[in-house]
C-alpha positions in Angstrom: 38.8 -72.5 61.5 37.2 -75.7 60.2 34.0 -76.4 61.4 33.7 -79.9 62.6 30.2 -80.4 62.1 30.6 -79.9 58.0 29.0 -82.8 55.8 31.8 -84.0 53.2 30.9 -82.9 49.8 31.0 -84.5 46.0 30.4 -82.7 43.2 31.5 -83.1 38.9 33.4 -79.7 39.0 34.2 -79.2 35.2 31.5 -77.9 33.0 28.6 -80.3 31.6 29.1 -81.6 27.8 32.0 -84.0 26.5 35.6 -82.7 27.2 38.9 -84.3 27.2 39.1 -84.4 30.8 36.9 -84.7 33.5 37.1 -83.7 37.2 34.9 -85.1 40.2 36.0 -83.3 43.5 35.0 -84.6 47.3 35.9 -82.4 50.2 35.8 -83.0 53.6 37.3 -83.6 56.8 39.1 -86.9 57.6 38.6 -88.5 54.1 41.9 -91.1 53.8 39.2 -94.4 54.6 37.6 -92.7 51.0 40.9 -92.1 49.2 42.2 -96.1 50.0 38.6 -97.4 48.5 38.5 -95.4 45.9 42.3 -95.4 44.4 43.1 -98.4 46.1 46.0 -96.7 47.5 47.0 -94.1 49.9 48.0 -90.9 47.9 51.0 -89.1 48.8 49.7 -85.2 49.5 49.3 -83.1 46.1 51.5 -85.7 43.8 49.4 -86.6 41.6 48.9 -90.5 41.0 48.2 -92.7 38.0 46.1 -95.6 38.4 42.1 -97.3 37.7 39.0 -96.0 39.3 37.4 -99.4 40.0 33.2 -99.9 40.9 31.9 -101.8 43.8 32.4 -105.4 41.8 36.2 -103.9 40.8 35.6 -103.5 37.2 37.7 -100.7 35.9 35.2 -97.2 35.3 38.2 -95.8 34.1 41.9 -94.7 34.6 43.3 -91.2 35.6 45.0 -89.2 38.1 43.8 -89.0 41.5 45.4 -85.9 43.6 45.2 -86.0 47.7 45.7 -82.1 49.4 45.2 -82.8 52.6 43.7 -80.2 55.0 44.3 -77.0 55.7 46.3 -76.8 52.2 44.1 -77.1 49.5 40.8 -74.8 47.7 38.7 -75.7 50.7 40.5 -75.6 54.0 39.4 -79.4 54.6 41.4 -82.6 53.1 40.3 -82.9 49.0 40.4 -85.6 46.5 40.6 -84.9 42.6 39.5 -87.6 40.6 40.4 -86.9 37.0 39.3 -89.1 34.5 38.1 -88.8 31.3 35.9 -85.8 30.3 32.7 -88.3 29.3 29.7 -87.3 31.4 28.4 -91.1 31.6 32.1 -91.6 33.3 32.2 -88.9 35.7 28.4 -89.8 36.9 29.7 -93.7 36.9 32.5 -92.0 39.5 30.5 -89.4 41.1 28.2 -92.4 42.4 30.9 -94.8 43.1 32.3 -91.8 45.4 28.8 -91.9 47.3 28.4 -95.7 47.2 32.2 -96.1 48.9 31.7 -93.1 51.6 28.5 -95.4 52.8 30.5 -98.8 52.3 31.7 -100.2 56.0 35.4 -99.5 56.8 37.3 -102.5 57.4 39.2 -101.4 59.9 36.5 -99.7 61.7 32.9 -101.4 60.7 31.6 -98.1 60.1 30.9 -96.1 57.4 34.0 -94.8 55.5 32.6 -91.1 54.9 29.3 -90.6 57.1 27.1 -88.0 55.7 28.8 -87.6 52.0 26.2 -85.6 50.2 26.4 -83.6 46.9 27.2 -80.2 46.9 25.1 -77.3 46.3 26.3 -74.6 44.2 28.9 -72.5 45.0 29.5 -74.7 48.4 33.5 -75.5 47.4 34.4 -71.8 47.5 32.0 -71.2 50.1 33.6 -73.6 52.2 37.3 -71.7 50.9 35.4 -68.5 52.5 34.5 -69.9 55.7 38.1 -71.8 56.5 39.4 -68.5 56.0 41.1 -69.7 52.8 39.8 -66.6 50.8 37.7 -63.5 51.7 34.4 -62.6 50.1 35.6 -60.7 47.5 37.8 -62.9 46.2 35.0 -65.8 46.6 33.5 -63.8 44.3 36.3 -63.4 42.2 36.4 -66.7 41.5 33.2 -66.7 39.3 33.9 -63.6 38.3 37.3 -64.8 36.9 35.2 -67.9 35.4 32.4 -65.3 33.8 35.0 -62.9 32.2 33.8 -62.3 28.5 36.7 -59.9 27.8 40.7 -60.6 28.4 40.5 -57.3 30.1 37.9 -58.0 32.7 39.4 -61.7 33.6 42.8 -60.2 34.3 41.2 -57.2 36.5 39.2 -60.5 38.1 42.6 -62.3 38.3 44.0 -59.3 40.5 40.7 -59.2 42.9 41.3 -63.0 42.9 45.2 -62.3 44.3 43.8 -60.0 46.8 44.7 -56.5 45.5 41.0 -55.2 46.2 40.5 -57.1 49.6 44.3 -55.1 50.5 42.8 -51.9 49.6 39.7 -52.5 51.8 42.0 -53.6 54.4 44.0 -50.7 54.1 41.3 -48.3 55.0 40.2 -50.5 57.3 43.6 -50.4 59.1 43.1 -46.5 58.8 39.8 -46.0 60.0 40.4 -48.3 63.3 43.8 -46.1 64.3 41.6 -43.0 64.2 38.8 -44.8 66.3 41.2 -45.7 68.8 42.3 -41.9 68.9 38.8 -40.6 69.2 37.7 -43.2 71.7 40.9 -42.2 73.6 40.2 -38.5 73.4 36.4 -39.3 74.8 38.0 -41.0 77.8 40.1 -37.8 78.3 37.8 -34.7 77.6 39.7 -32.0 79.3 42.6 -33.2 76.6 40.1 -32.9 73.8 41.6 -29.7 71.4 45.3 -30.9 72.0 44.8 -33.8 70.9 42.6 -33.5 68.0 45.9 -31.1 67.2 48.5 -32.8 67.8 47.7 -35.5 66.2 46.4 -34.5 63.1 42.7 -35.9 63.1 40.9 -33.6 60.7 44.2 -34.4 58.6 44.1 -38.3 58.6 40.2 -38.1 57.9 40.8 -36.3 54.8 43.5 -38.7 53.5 41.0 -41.4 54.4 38.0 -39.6 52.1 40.7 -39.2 49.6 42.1 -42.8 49.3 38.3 -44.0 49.7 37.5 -42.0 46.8 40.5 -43.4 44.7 39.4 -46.7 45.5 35.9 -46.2 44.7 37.4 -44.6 40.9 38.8 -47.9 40.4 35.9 -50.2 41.6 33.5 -48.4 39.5 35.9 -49.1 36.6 36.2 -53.0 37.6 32.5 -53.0 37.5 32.1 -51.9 34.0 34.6 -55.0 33.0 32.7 -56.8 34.5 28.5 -56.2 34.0 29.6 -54.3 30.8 27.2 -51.7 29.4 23.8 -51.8 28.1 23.6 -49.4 24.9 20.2 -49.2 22.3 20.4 -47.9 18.8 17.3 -46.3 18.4 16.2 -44.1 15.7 13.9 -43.8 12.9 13.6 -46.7 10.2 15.9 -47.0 7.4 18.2 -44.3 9.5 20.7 -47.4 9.6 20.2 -48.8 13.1 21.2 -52.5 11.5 24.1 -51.1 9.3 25.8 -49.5 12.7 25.1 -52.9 14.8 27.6 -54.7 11.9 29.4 -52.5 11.6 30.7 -52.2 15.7 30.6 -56.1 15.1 32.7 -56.4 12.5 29.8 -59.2 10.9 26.9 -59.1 9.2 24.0 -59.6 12.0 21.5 -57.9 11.1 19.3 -57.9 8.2 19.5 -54.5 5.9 17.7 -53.7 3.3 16.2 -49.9 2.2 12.1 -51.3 3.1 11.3 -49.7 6.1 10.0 -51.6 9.0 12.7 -54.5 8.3 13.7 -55.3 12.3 10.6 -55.8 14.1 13.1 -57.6 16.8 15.9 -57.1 18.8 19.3 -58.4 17.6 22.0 -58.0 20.2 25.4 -58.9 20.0 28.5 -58.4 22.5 31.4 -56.3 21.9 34.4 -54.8 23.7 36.0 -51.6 23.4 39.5 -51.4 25.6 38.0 -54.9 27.0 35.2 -53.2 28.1 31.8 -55.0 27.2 29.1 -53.8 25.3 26.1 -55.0 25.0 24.7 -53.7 21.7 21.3 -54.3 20.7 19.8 -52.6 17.4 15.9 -52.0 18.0 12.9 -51.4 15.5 12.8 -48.1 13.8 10.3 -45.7 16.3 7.3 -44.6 14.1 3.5 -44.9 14.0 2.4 -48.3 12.6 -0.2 -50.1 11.9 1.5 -53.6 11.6 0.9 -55.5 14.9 3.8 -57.6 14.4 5.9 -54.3 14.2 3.8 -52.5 16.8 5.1 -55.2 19.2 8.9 -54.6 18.0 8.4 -50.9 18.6 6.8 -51.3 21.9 10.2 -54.1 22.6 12.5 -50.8 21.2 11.1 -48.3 23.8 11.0 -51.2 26.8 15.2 -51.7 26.0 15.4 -47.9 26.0 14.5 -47.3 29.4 16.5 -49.9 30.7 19.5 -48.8 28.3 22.7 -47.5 30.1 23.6 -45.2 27.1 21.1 -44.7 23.9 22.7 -44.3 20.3 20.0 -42.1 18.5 20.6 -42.4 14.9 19.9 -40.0 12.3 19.9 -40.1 8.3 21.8 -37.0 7.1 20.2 -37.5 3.4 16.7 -36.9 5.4 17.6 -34.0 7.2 16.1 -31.0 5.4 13.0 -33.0 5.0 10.3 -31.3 7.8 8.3 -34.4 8.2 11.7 -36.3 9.4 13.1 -33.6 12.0 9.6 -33.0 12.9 9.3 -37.1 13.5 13.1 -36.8 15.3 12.3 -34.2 17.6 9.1 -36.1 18.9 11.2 -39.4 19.7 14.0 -36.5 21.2 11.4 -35.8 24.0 10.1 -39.0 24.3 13.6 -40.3 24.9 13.8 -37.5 27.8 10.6 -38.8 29.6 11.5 -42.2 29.4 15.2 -42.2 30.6 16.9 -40.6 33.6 18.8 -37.6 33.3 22.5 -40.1 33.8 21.6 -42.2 30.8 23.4 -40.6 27.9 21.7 -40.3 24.6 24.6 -40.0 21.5 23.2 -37.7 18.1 24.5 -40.3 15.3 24.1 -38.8 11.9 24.8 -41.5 9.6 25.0 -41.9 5.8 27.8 -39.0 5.9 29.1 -40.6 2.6 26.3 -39.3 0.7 25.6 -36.6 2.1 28.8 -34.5 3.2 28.9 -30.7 3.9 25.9 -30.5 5.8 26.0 -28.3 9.3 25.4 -30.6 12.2 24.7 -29.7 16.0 27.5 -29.3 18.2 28.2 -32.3 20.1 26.8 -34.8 17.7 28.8 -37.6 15.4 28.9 -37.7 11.7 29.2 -41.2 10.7 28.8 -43.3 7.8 27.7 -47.0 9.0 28.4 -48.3 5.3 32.1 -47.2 5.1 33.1 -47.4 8.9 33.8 -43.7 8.6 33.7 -42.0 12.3 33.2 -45.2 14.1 36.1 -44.8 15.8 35.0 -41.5 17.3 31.7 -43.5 18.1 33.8 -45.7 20.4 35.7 -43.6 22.1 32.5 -40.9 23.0 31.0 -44.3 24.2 33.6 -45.0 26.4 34.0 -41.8 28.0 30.2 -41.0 28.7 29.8 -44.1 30.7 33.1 -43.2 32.6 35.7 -45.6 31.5 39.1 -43.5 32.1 41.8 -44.7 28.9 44.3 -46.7 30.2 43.2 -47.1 33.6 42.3 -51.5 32.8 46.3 -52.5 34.4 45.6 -51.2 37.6 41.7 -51.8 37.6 40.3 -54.5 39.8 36.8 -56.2 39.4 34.4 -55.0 41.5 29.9 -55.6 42.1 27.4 -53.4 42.2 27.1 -54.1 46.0 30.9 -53.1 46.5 30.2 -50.0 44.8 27.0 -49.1 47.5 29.4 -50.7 50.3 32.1 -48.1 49.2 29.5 -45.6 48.9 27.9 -45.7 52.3 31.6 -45.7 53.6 32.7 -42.4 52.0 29.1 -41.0 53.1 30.0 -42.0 56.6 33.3 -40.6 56.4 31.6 -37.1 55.2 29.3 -36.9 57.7 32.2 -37.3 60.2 33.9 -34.3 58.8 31.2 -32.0 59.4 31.1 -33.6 63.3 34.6 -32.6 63.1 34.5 -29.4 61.6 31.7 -27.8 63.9 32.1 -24.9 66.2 31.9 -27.7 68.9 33.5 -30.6 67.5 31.0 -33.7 68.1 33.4 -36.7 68.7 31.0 -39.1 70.2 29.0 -38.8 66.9 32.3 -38.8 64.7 33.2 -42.2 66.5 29.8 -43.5 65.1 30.0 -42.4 61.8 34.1 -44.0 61.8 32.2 -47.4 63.1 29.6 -46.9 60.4 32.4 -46.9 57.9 34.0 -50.1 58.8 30.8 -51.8 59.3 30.6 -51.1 55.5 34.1 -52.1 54.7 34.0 -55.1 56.4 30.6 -56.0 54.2 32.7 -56.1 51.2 35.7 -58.8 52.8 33.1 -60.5 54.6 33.8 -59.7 58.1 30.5 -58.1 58.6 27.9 -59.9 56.1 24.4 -61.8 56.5 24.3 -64.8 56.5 21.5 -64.5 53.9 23.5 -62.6 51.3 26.4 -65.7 51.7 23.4 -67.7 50.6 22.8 -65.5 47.7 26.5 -64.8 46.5 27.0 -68.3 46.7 24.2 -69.5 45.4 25.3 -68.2 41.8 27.8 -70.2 41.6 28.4 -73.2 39.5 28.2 -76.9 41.0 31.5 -77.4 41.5 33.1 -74.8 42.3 
């Protein structure tokens, strides 16, 4: 439903920089007075029109198309006007303003103002407004900049299908589920002698199972969405000259990194992105760990160790030609431990033994990765043992949709919900009245992820991040 009391909104809604087109974008209720001074015609709805977009004094600012959707089909919900012109950001601020200076301009007709109240919009308030006309639901709000943030053809297609509404339909699904078995339980509370029968006959304990089930299923693929999306943190850490640099261009395909055999050569982070089956990762090759008396590469090693606790899975590098050597393993296994105080027990650390050109036939540890960073030799195992410790199931990216960190606690809280209910149910007294909380509980959560039960200040925040613009 469109809310009356909305100020109309302006905003340049492609990028900043010089571009071959440009697009200014008012929306708002009731803008035709704008749409005649601006384009000196009426427009006929979504055709789009060729003409000049003329200043106060009629001098020409430029010529384009203008496009008229009038309310409630277009982005918004509320009548819109496209202006697109030239992709100059002089012109588009010359039009932006002459969009303000006509919405203030008296209406001929009327004597007053022909927009009241045009403003500029804040970020993120053209989608917002989308949310609150009922155009799109929250996740696919979010979907939007998700789509527009997608660093990997993988991640904007899964964004694409959040976009479309295949995660919102999920959600709605349980949803659909988890109301029918309220109604049941309420029923049965208003009919206790009719309790037992009708928890039998109709199958509760049964349709609260396939309800945890499908929940989890869902929950599979949103954790998968959310690694196209946020991607992966992962740190090569290691001692110097085990190779750190050679592996980061190596998994980039570029030479990135400077490598050379004097210890003590990256005293910085260098970080580049990557994808593996369109899933991001966000490498970053560290100082080597040791005791030193440089300050400048005292402050790199202290960097290395801060990007290792934050890390989502470690690469720990070691050089096969130094393995025999007592001072090295000795050197190894104090970083090892440090390593285990620093990081939780769900970060996964990776044993890398590199150089494994020069130095084949040596026994390594079970579990651990022979590689040689210089020939490319076992990187391929590299990528799939990254993949699979930070849970990204092969082949699952068709069917995946994108998904936040907050859907992911949203779902979580749900299918907590939903277990607590089953032991409610599955007492020696069952405890309806408490399983009908724990069902409410659920959807409450649900609904946080569509929108239907969400702060107002986390709109402010999800919106917020948006571009101007959009």
């Amino acid at each position: 439903m469109l809310n009356p009391t909305a100020d109309p909104i302006v905003a340049i809604a492609t990028a900043p920089g010089r571009g071959a087109v440009g697009i200014v974008r008012v929306s708002g209720r009731h803008i035709g007075p704008l749409v005649q001074a601006i384009c000196e015609r009426s427009l006929a709805p979504r055709v789009a029109t060729y003409g000049a977009f003329r200043d106060a004094q009629g001098n020409p600012i430029d010529q384009g198309l203008a496009l008229h959707f009038p309310a409630p089909h277009s982005y918004t919900g509320e009548d819109v006007l496209e202006l697109q012109a030239h992709g100059g950001p002089v012109v588009l601020q010359l039009l932006l303003q002459r969009c303000l200076q006509a919405a203030a301009e008296q209406d001929p007709a009327t004597g007053a103002p022909r927009l009241a109240r045009l403003r500029l919009a804040r970020p993120g308030e053209f989608t917002e407004r989308a949310f609150l006309n009922g155009k799109l639901d929250l996740a696919q709000a979010e979907a939007v900049m998700d789509l527009i943030d997608a660093s990997t053809e993988s991640a904007a297609r899964s964004a694409s299908r959040s976009l479309a509404g295949a995660f919102s339909q999920e959600i709605h699904h349980l949803t659909d589920g988890l109301i029918n078995l309220r109604m049941l339980i309420e029923a049965t509370l208003d009919f206790p002698e009719e309790e037992i029968d009708i928890l039998t006959t109709h199958g509760v304990a049964g349709r609260l199972a396939d309800l945890e089930k499908t929940l989890s299923a869902v929950q599979s693929r949103a954790r998968q969405g959310a690694l196209l999306r946020e991607g992966i943190k992962v740190v090569i850490a290691g001692q110097p000259n085990a190779g750190k640099s050679s592996l980061l261009n190596s998994l980039a395909g570029a030479e990135l990194a400077i490598v050379t055999p004097i210890a003590g050569t990256t005293r910085d982070v260098v970080q580049q992105t990557i994808q593996i089956e369109g899933v991001p990762l966000h490498v970053l090759d560290t100082a080597g760990l040791r005791e030193s008396s440089d300050e400048v590469e005292r402050l790199g090693i202290e960097r290395a160790w801060a990007h290792i606790a934050s890390a989502d899975a470690v690469l720990f590098l070691h050089d096969l030609t130094r393995a025999a050597t007592p001072e090295y393993a000795a050197e190894d296994a104090k970083i090892a431990e440090a390593m285990s105080e620093k990081l939780p027990a769900s970060v996964p650390v990776i044993h890398i033994w590199n150089k494994s050109d020069v130095a084949a036939g040596v026994g390594l540890p079970e579990g651990t990765i022979a590689l040689s960073a210089r020939t490319g030799a076992g990187l391929e195992e590299l990528r799939k043992r990254l993949l699979e410790v930070v849970g990204w199931q092969a082949g699952a990216g068709e069917g995946v949709f994108i998904a936040r960190e907050r859907h992911l606690q949203a779902l979580a809280r749900a299918q907590s919900h939903l277990g607590a209910g089953t032991e409610h149910l599955e007492g020696a007294a069952p405890m309806l009245d408490l399983l009908a909380e724990e069902l409410r509980l659920a959807q409450s959560a649900l609904g946080e992820i569509t929108g239907e039960f969400t702060a107002d200040d986390l709109l402010g925040v999800i919106f917020s991040r948006f571009c101007i613009g959009k």
